[in-house]
NUMARMI-704954 format. One line per 4 residues: number of its first residue (from 1); for each residue x negated, y, z negated of C-alpha. Coordinates in steps of 0.001 Angstrom, whole numbers, plus 500000, padded with zeros to 6 digits. Layout:
N
NUM> X Y Z ~ ...
END
This chain:
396
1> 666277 664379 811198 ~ 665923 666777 808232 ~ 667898 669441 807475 ~ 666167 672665 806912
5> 667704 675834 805091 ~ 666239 678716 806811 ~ 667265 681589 803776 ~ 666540 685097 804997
9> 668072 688818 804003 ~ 668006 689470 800086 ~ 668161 692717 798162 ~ 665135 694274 799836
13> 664141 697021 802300 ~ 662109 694509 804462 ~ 665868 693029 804709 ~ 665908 694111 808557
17> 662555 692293 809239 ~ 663693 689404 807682 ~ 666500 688840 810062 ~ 664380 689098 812825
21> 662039 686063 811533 ~ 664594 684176 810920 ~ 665946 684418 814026 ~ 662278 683686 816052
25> 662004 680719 813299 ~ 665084 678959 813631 ~ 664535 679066 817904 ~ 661579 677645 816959
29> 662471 674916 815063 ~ 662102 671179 816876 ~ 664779 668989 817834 ~ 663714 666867 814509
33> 664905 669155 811962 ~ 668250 671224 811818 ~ 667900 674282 810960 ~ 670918 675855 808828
37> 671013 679541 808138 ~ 671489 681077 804708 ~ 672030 684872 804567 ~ 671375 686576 801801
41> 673238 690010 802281 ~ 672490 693264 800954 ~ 674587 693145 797650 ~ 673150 689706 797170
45> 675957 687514 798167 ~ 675122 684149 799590 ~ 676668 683251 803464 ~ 676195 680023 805691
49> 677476 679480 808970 ~ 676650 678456 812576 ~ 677187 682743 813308 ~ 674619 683444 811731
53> 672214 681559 814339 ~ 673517 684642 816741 ~ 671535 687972 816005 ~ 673828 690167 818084
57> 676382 689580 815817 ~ 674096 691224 813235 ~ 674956 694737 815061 ~ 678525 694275 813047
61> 677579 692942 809580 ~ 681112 693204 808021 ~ 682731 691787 810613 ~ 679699 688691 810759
65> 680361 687579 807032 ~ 684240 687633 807686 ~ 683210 684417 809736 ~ 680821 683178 807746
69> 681471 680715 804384 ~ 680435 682273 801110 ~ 678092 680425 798970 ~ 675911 679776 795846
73> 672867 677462 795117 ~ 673568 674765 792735 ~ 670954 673533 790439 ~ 671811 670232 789132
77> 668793 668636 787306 ~ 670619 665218 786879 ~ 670033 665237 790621 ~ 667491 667333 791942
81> 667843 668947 795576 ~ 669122 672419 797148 ~ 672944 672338 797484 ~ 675028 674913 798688
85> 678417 675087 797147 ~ 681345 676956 798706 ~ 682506 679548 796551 ~ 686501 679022 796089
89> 688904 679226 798760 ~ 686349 679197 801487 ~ 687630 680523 804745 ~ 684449 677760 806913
93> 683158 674954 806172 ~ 679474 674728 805846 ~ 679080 674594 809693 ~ 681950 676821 810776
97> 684884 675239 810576 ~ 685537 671837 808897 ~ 684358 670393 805517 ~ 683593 672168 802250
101> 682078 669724 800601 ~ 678367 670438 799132 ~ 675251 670811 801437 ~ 672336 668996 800803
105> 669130 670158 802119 ~ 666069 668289 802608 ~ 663561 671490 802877 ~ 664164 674898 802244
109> 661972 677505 804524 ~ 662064 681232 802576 ~ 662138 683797 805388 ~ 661989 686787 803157
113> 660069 690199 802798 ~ 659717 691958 799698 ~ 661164 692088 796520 ~ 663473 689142 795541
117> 661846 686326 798069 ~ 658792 687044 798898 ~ 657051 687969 795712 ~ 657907 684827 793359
121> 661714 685015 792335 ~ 663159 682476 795445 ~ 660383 680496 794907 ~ 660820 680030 791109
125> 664938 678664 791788 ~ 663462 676726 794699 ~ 661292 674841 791737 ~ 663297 674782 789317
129> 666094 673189 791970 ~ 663194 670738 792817 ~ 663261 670860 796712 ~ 659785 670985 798965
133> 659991 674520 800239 ~ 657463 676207 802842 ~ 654905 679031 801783 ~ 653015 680042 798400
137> 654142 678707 795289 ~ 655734 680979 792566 ~ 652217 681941 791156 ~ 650616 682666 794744
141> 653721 684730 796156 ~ 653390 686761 792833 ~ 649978 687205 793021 ~ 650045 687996 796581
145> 652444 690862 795970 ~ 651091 692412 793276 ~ 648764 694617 794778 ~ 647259 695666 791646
149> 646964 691938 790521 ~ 645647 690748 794156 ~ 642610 693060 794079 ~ 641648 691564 790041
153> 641498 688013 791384 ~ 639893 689042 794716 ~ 637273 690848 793313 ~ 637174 688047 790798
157> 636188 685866 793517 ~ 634033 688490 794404 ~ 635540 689467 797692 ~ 635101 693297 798308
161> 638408 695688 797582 ~ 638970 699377 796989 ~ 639315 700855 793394 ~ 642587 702157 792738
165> 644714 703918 790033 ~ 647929 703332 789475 ~ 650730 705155 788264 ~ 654150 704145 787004
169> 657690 705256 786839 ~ 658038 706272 783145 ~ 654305 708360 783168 ~ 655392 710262 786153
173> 659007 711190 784561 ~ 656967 712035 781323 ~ 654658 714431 783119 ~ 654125 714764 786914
177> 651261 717133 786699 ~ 649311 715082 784120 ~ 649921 711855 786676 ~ 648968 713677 789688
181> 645565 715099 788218 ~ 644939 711426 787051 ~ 645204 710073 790458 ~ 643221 712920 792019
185> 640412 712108 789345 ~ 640343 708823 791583 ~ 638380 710606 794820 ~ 638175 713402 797103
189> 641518 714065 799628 ~ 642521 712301 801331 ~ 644711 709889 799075 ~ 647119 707021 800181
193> 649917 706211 797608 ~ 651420 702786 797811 ~ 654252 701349 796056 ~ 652915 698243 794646
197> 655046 695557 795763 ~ 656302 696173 798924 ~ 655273 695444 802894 ~ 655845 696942 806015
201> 654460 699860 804954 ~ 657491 701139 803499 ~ 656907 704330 800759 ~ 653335 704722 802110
205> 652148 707852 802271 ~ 648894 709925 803120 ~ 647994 713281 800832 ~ 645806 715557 802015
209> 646231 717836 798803 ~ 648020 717910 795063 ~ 651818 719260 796674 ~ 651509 715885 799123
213> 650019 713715 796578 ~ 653042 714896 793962 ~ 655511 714187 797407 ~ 654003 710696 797755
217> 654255 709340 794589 ~ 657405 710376 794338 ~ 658196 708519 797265 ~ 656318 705094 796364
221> 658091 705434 792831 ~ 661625 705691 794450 ~ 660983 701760 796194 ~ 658943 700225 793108
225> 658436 701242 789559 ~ 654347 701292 790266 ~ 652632 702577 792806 ~ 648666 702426 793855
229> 646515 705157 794860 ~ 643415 704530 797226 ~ 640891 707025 798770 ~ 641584 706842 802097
233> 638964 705220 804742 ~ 638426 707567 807180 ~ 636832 706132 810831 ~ 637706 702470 810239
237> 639375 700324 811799 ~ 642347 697289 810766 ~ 641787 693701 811139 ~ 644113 690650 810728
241> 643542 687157 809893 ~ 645960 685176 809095 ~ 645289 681574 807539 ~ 647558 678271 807655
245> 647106 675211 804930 ~ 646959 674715 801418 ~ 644366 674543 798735 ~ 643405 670893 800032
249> 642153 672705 803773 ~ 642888 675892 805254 ~ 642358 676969 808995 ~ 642249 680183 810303
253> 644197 681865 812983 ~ 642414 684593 815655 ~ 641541 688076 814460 ~ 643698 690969 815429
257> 643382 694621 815722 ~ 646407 696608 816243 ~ 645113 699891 818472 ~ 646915 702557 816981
261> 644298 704216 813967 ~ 645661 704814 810566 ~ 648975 704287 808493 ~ 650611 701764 810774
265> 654167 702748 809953 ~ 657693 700367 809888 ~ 657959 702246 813361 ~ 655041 701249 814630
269> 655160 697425 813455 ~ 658954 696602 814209 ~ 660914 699241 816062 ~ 660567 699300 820173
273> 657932 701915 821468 ~ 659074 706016 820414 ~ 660744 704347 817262 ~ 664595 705368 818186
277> 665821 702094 818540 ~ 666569 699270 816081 ~ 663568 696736 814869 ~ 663588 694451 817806
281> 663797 690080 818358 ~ 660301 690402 819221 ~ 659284 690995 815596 ~ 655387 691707 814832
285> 654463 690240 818154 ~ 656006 693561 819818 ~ 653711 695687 817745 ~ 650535 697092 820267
289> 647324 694854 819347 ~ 644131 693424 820486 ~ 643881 689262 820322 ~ 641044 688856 819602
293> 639972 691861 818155 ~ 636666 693149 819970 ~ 633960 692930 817715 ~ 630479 691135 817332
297> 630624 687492 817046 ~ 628499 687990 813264 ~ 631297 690465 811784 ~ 633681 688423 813368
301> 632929 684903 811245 ~ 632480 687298 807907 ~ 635868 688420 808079 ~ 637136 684922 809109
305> 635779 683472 805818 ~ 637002 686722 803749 ~ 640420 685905 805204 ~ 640134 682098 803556
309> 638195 682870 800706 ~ 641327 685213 800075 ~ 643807 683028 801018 ~ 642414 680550 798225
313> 641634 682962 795166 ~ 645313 683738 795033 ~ 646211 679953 795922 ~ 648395 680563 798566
317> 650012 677820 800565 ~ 651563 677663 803907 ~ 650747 680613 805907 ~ 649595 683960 804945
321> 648388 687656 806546 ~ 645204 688957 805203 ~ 644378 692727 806503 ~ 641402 693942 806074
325> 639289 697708 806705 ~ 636443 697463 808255 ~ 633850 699687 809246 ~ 632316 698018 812684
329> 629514 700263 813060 ~ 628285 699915 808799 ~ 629248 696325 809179 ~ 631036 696643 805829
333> 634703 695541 804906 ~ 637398 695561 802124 ~ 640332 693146 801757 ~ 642938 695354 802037
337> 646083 693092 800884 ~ 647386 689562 801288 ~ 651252 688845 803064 ~ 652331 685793 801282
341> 655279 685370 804274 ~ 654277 687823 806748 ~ 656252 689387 809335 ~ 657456 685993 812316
345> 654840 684180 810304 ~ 652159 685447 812728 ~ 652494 682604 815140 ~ 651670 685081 817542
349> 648218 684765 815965 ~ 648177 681098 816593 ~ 649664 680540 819701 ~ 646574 682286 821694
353> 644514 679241 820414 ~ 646813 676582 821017 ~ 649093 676063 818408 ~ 652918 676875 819454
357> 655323 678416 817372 ~ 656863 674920 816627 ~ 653895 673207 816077 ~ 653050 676111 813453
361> 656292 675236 812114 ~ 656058 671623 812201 ~ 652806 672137 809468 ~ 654642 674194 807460
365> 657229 671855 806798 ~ 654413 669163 806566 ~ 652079 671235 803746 ~ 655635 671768 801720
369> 656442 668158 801522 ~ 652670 667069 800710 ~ 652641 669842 797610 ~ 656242 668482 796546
373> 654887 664921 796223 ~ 651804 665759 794703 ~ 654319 667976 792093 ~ 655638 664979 791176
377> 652942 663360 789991 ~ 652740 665815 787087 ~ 654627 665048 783738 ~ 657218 667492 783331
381> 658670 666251 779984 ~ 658029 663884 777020 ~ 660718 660422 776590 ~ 660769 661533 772908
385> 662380 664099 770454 ~ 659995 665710 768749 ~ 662584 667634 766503 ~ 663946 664365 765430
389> 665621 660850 766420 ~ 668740 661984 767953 ~ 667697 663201 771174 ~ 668719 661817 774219
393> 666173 660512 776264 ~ 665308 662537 779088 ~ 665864 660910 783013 ~ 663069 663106 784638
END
């Protein structure tokens, strides 16, 4: 049985959405792994504990971490693996109460959204810890989340994507007026504004004219210190692919279309239908979609192999989102953005053809190992001391 850190939370306004993969993931999880949960909370303080498994305890977060051990990674590269260490005096053990001796994981599964997990940074400690995690590797993730970045190596791989301008934090400070006639030289109204980092449509905005276009940057530059703007596509519609492998083989999942037309909002994606209540347990699979999206078989298989041909120009691994716009009745499409660890993994896009949640799992764990052994084929240092004879000689 291996033991599998399931790390969710972080610094991040996706930190709500996290939580709720997490949860659907670790229910998900077979009776051959054990899952542990790692919580990264808000102030970016490390927690384990067997509470954290319960997601109504979530409800009362102060209260939650008073039962929960606090933690930090350890990084030993004499030894390499993912330990948790309990910080001192720890009120738990690792499991709730009991020993507070050092965890060692076999696999580490991120479960993050947004900055600090999804884009690069987890995934970086997770390598330099050297422990077979699930998902992208540091230079996919990053990729992935870059918007701006994203669209040069998909349209390097000549995959279609909108032009864009962007605008960052110190030019709008500097002169607001000068950035918003930049953007508008762009297009024609309407305008989206994007922050450039982020998911679940958080900071996205539409402007019809300059006073909503100066209101909408604004906004994107509060959540990220760039922002994107597009000329918005009016009369299309949103399709969803998401694809599961690694660079070796790739498969792809069935094409959604969620039914409501433009800016989906976090409403709309996570919260329970009218938006009052809190994001629900249900995740993305509660949002309102069509599986499999309605459209001619031809379109159909071109945005299928858009949706892997993305999937490998940023060299993503594991399983990944690709939206696209497309215009049914033109025919015509853009790759829209990439999720490097979208929202409950979208096994709700895989079960419909067969492949369970756990199964979906089970392959994720599987493609992590199999790019951790092929890792360590690579030669990662010399045996000798190029800045002299005294060095010692290196055990990696």
């Amino acid at each position: 049985m291996s033991t599998v850190a399931c790390i969710f939370g972080s610094r991040s306004v996706e930190h709500e959405v996290s939580v709720i993969t997490a949860h659907q993931a670790m229910a998900a999880l077979g009776p051959h792994h054990r899952a542990v949960a790692v919580y990264i909370a808000k102030d970016g303080c490390w927690y384990t504990g067997d509470v954290l498994r319960d997601l109504r305890r979530f409800a009362d977060v102060h209260e939650l971490l008073a039962d929960c051990t606090a933690v930090t990674p350890v990084v030993d590269a004499s030894n390499p693996g993912f330990r948790l260490l309990p910080m001192a005096s720890p009120k738990r053990g690792l499991f709730g109460r009991g020993s507070a001796e050092a965890m060692d994981v076999d696999v580490v599964m991120p479960l993050l959204h947004g900055n600090l997990g999804e884009d690069g940074t987890l995934q970086g400690l997770l390598e330099m810890a050297g422990v077979p995690y699930t998902g992208s590797d540091v230079a996919g993730s990053a990729v992935a989340m870059d918007k701006r970045l994203a669209k040069t190596v998909l349209r390097a791989a000549g995959l279609p994507v909108l032009d864009d301008v962007c605008v960052d934090r110190e030019r709008w400070r500097s002169d607001p007026s000068a950035a918003v006639r930049f953007a508008e030289s762009l297009a024609p109204y309407p305008l989206y504004v994007k922050p450039m980092s982020l998911g679940s449509s958080i900071g996205v905005s539409r402007a019809a004219d300059s006073a909503e276009l100066s209101t909408a940057i604004e906004t994107a530059l509060a959540f990220d210190r760039r922002c994107i703007v597009e000329a918005a596509q009016e009369g299309i519609i949103e399709i969803n692919c998401a694809v599961l492998g690694d660079q070796t083989g790739a498969r792809p999942s069935l094409l959604e279309q969620p039914t409501k037309r433009g800016l989906l909002s976090y409403d709309d994606k996570y919260r329970s239908k009218g938006g009052k209540s809190a994001p629900t347990s249900a995740g993305m699979k509660s949002a309102q979609r069509l599986i499999p999206a309605p459209l001619e078989a031809g379109l159909a298989e071109r945005l299928t192999q858009a949706a892997l041909d993305s999937f490998s120009a940023v060299g993503a691994s594991g399983v990944a989102r690709v939206d696209l716009l497309v215009d049914s009745g033109a025919g015509s499409f853009v790759v829209n953005e990439i999720n490097p660890i979208p929202g409950s993994l979208s096994f709700y896009l895989f079960e419909p053809a067969g492949t369970s949640f756990t199964a979906l799992l089970d392959e994720l764990i599987d493609i992590a190992l199999r790019r951790h052994a092929r890792n360590a084929d690579s030669i990662a240092v010399f045996d000798r001391w190029m800045l002299g004879g005294g060095g010692a000689k290196s055990t990696a």
